[in-house]
mmCIF file of the C-alpha atoms, coordinates in Angstrom:
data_MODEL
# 
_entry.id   MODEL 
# 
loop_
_atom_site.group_PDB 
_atom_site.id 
_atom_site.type_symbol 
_atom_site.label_atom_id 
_atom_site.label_alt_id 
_atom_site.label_comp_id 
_atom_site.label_asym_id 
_atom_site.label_entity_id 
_atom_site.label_seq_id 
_atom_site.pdbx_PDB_ins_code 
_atom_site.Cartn_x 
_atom_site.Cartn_y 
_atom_site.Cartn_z 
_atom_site.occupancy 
_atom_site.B_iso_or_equiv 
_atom_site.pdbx_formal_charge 
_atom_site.auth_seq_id 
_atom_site.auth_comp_id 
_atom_site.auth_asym_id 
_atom_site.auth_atom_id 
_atom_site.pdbx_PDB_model_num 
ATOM 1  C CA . UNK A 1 1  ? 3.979  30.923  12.915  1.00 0.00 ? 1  UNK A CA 1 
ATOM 2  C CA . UNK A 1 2  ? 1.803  28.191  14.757  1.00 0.00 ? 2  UNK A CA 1 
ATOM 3  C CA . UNK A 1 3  ? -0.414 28.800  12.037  1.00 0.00 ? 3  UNK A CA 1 
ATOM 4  C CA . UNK A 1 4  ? 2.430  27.451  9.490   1.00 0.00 ? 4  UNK A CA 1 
ATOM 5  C CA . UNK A 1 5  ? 2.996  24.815  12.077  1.00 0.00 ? 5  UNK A CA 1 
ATOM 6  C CA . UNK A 1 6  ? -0.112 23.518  12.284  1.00 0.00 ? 6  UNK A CA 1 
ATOM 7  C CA . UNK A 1 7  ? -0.841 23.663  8.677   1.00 0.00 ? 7  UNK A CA 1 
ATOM 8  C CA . UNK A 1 8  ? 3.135  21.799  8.121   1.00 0.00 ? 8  UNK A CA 1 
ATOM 9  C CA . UNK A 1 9  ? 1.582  19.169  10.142  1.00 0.00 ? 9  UNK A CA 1 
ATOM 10 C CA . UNK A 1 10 ? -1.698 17.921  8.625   1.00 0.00 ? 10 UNK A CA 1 
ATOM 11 C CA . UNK A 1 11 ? 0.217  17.971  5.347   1.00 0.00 ? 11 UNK A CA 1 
ATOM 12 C CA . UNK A 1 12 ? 2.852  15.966  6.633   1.00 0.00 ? 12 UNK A CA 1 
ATOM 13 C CA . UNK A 1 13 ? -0.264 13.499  8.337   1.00 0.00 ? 13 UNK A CA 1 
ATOM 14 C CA . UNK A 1 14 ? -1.777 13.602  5.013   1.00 0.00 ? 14 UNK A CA 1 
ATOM 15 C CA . UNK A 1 15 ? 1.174  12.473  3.109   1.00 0.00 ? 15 UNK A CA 1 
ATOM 16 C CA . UNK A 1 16 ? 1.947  9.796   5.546   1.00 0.00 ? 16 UNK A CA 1 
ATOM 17 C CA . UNK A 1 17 ? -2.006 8.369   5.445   1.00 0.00 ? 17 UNK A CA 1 
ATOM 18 C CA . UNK A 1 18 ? -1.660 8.556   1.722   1.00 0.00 ? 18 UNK A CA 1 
ATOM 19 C CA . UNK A 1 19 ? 1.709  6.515   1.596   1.00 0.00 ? 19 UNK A CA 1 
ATOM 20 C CA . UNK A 1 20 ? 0.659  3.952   3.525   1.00 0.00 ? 20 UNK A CA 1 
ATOM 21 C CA . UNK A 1 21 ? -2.416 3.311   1.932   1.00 0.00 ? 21 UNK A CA 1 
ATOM 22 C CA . UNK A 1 22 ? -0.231 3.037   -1.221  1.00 0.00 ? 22 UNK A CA 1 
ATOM 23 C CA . UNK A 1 23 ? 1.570  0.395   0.672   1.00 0.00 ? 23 UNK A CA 1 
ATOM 24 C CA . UNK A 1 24 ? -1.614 -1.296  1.593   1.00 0.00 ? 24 UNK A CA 1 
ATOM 25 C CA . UNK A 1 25 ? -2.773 -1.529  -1.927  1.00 0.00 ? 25 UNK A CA 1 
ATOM 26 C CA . UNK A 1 26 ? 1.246  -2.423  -3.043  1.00 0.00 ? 26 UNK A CA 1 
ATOM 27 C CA . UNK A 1 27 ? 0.642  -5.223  -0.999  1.00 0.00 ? 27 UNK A CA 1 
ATOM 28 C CA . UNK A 1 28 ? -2.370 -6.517  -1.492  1.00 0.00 ? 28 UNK A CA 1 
ATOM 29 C CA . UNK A 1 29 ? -1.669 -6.815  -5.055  1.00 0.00 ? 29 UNK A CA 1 
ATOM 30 C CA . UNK A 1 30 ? 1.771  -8.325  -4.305  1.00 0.00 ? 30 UNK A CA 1 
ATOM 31 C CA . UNK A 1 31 ? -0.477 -11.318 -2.187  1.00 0.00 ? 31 UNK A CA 1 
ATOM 32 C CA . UNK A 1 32 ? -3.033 -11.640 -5.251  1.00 0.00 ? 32 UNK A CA 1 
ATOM 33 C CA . UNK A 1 33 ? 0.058  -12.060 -7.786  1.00 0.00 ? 33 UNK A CA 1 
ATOM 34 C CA . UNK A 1 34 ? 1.168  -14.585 -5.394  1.00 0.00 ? 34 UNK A CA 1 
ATOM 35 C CA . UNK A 1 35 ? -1.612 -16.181 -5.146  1.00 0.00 ? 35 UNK A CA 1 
ATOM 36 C CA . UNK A 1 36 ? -2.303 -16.488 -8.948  1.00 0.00 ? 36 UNK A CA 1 
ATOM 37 C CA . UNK A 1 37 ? 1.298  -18.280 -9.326  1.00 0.00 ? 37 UNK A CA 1 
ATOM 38 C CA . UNK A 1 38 ? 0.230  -20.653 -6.650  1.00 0.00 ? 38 UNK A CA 1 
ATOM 39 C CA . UNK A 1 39 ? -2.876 -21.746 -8.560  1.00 0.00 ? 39 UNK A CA 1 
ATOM 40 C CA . UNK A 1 40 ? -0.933 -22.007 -11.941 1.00 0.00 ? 40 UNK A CA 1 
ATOM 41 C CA . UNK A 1 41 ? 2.074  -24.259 -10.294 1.00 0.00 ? 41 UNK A CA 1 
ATOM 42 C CA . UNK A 1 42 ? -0.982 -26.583 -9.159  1.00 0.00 ? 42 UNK A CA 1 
ATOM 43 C CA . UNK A 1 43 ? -2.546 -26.758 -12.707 1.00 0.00 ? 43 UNK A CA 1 
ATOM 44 C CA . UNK A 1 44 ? 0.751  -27.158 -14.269 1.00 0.00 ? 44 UNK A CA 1 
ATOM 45 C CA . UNK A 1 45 ? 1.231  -30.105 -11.810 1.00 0.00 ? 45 UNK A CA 1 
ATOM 46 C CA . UNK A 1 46 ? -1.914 -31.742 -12.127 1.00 0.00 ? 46 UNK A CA 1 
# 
């Protein structure tokens, strides 16, 4: 059982490490696409 347990848990840690690293990379795509609009709006304005 605590074998089970333990093993339960580093998936679950796993799983969590890998979704937030998703997140990460979710956002730091999200802040280059904003970034890229930013730059257009100032050539389209110039």
């Amino acid at each position: 059982m605590k074998k089970n347990t333990l093993a339960a848990l580093i998936l679950t840690t796993l799983a969590a490490g890998q979704l937030a690293s998703l997140q990460a990379h979710a956002a730091g795509q999200l802040n280059v696409w904003e970034d890229i609009k930013k730059i257009r709006w100032h050539q389209n304005r110039g």
